[in-house]
C-alpha positions as CSV (number, residue, x, y, z in Angstrom):
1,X,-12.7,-23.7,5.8
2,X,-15.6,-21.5,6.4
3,X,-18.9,-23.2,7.3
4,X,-20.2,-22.1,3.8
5,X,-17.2,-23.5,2.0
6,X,-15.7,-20.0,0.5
7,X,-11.9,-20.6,1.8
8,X,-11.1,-17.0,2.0
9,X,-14.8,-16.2,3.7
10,X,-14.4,-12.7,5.4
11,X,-10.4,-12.0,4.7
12,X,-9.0,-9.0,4.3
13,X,-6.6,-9.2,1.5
14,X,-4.3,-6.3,0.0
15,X,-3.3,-6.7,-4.0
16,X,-0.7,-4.8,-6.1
17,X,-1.0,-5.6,-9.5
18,X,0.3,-2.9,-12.5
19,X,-1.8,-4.8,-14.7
20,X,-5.7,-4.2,-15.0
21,X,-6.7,-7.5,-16.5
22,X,-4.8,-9.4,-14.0
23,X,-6.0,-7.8,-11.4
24,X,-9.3,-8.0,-12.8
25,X,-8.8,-12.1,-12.7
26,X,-7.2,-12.1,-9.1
27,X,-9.6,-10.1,-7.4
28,X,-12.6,-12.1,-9.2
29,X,-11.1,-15.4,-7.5
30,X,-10.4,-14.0,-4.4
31,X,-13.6,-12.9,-4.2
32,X,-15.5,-15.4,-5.2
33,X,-13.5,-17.9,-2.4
34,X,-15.0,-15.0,0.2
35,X,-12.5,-12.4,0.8
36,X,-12.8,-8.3,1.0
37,X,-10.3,-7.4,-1.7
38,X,-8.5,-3.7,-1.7
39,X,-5.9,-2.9,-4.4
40,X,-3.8,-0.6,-6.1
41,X,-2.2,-0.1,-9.5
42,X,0.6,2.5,-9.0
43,X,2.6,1.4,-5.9
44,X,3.5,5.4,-5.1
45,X,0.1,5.4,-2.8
46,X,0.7,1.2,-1.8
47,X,1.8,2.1,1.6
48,X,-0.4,4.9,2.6
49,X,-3.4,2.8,1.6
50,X,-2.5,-0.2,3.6
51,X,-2.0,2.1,6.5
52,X,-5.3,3.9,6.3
53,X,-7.4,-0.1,6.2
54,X,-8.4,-1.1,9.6
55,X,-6.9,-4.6,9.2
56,X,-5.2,-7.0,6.4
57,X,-5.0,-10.8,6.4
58,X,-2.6,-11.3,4.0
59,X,-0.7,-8.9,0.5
60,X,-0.6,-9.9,-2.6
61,X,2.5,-7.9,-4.6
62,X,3.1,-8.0,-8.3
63,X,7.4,-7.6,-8.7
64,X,7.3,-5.8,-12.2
65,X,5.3,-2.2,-11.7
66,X,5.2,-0.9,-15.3
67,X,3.8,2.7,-14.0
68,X,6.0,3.4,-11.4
69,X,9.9,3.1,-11.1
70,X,9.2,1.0,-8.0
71,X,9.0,-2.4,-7.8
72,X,7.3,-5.3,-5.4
73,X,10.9,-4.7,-3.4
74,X,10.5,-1.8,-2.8
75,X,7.1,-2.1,-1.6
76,X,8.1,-5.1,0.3
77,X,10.7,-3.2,1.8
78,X,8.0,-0.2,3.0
79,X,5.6,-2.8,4.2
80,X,8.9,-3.8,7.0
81,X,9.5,-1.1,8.1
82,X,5.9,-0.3,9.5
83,X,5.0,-2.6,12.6
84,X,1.6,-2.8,12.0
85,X,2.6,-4.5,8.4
86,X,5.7,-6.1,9.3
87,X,4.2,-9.3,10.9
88,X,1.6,-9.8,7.9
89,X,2.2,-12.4,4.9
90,X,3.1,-11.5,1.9
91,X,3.5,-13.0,-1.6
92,X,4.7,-12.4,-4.3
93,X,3.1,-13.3,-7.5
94,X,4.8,-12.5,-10.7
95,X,5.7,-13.0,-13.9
96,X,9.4,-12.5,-13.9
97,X,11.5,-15.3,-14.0
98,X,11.4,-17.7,-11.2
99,X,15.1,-18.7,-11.4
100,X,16.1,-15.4,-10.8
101,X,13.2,-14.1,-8.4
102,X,12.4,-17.0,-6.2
103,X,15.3,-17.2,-4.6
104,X,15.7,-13.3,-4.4
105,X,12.2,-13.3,-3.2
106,X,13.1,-16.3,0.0
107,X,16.0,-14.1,1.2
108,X,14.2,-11.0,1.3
109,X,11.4,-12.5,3.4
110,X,8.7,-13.3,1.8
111,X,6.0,-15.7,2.8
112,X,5.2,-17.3,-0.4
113,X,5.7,-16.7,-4.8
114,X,3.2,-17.4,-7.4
115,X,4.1,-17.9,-10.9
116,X,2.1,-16.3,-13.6
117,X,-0.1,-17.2,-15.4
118,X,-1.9,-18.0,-11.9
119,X,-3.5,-21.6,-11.9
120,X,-7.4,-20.4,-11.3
121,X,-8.1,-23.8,-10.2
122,X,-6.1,-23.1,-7.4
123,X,-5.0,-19.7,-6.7
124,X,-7.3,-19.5,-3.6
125,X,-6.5,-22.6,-2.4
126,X,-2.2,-20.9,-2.7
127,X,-3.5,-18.1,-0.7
128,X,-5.5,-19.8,1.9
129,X,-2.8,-22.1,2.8
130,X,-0.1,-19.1,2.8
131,X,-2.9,-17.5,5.0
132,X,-2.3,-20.6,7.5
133,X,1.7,-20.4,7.8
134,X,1.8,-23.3,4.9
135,X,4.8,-23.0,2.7
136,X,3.4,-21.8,-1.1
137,X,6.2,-21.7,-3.4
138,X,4.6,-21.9,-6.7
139,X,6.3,-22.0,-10.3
């Protein structure tokens, strides 16, 4: 933890999230634990904007893009195949059903999944600890 107690204190942390109140309520707790937040909301430009940020901690990717044809997969699957992205976590927080998409989401490689709604209590907590290699697999 950071010496003034915000968890996420100085992070850089990517988010793709379709929807703009959830991503209004993300990036506020993510904030507010410390970290510098950059997002997108179409997924088509995802990739080139990761690319063009000097560094990134960890990505948050929503499955279910309702203004693209892509989904947090796909995305996923862009994110491997660029070396400077390959080796950073990423989870995936979501709303689909976690029967179905947790497991998909373990074999594809992901570091962690979230379950929406997203507990505010603890969300940052979820990230920090995926942030330090812990396993956060979260229904």
């Amino acid at each position: 933890m950071s010496s003034n107690g915000r968890i996420l204190d100085g992070k850089h942390i990517f988010v793709l999230e379709d929807d703009v109140t959830n991503l209004a309520i993300i990036t506020s707790i993510l904030r507010r634990h410390g970290a510098i937040v950059y997002f997108d909301v179409w997924g088509a430009t995802t990739l080139a904007q990761m690319m063009a940020l000097p560094k990134i901690d960890i990505i948050l990717l929503d499955l279910m893009l309702q203004r693209t044809k892509l989904s947090g997969y796909d995305i996923f699957e862009q994110i491997q195949t660029e070396p400077r992205l390959e080796e950073i976590p990423v989870l995936l927080v979501t709303a689909a059903d976690a029967d179905v998409e947790l497991p998909v989401a373990r074999k594809k490689g992901f570091s962690g999944y979230i379950a929406k709604p997203i507990n505010r209590e603890v969300f940052g907590q979820q990230v920090a600890d995926a942030l330090d290699g812990k396993d956060v697999w979260v229904i």
